[in-house]
C-alpha positions in Angstrom: 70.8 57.5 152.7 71.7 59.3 149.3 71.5 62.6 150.6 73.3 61.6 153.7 76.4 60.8 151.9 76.2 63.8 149.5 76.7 66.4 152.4 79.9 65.2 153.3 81.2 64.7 149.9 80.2 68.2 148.9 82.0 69.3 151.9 85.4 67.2 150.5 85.0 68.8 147.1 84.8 72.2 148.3 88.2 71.5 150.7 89.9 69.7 147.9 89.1 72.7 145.1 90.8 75.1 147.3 94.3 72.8 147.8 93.9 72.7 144.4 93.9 76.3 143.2 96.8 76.5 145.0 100.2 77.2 143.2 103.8 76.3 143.7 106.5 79.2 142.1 110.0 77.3 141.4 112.7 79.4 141.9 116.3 78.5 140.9 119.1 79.5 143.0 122.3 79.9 140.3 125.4 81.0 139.5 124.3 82.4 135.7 121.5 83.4 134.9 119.4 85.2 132.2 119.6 88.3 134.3 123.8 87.7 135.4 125.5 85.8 138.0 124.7 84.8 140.9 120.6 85.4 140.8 117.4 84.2 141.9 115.5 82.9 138.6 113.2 84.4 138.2 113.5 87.0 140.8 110.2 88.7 140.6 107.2 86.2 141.7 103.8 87.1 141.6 101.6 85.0 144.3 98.6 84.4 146.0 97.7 83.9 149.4 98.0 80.3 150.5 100.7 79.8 147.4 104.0 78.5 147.9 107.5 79.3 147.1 109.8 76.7 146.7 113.5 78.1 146.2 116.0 75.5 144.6 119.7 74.9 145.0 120.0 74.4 141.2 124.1 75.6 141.7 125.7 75.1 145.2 126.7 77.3 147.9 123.0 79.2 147.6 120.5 79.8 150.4 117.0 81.6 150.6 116.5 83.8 153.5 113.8 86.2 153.9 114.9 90.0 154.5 114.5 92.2 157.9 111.9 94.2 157.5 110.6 92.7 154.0 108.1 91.0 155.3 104.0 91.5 155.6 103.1 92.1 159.1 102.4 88.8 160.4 104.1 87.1 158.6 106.3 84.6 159.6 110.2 85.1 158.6 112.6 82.1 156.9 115.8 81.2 156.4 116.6 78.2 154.9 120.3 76.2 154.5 123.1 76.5 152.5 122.2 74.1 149.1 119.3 72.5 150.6 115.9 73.1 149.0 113.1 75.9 151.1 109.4 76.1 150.2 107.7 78.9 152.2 103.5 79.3 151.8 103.1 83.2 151.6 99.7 83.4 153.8 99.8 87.3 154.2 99.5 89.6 151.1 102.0 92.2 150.7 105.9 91.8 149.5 108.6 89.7 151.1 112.0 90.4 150.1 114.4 87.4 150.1 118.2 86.9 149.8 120.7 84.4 149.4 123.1 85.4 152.4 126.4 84.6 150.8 125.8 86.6 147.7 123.6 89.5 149.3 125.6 92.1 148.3 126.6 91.0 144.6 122.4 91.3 144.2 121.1 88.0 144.6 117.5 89.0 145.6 114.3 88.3 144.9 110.7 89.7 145.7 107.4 87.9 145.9 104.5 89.7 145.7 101.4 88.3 147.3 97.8 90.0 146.7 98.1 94.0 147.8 101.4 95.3 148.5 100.0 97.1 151.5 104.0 97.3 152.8 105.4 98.6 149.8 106.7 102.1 151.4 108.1 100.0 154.5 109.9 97.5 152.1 111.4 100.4 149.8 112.7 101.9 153.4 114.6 99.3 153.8 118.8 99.8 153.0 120.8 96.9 151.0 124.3 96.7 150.7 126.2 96.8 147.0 124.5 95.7 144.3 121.6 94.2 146.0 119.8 98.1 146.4 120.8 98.3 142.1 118.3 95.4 141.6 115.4 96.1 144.2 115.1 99.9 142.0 114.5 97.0 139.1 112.4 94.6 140.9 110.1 97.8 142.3 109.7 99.2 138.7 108.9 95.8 138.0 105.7 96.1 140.0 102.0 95.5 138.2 100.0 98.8 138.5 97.0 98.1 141.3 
């Protein structure tokens, strides 16, 4: 009967220990930040697969939106609403670029990097408007060396 009981339990543990390792990013959405106005704090995120991102409306008027083209392949693409808090679980390694539609082109961006950034030369393809291309240059020579 013991070793009945132990199987499944070992089989809970093992389910349970990866939820666990899990981790969730906050991200604030503001109006000042350490980096200027209008930002995504902090705007570089380093993930995992299976890790979430939760982005959140700390000032109003602020969205999260991920970016055409700035996604892994497979990946599934977001948009959340105007001052309401998103969370988004980044399955697919590679980089997903994300915006705050209102304030796009005054640079509010932000770049999670999950596992291998096997899309890196499709996401630095991609054109942004005004200030927004100023702080992707940053967030790429931001990068960790592979």
């Amino acid at each position: 009967m013991r070793y009945k009981l132990a199987f499944p339990v070992a089989i809970v543990a093992v389910l349970l220990a990866g939820a666990v390792q899990a981790a969730d990013h906050q991200v604030q959405m503001l109006n000042k930040g350490e980096k200027g106005t209008m930002v995504f704090q902090p705007d570089l995120i380093i993930a995992e697969p299976g890790d979430t991102v939760t982005f959140v409306p700390t000032d109003k008027s602020h969205d999260a939106e991920s970016i055409k083209g700035m996604i892994p392949e497979g990946a599934e693409p977001f948009k959340g609403k105007i001052n309401e808090e998103v969370t988004v679980t980044v399955e697919k390694e590679g980089i997903y670029g994300v915006k705050c539609t209102p304030h796009y082109g005054m640079g509010m961006v932000a770049m999670i990097v999950v596992g291998t950034p096997g899309n890196l030369e499709e996401v630095k393809a991609i054109k942004h408007p005004g200030k927004a291309k100023k702080v992707f240059e940053r967030l790429f020579s931001e990068l960790p060396a592979n």
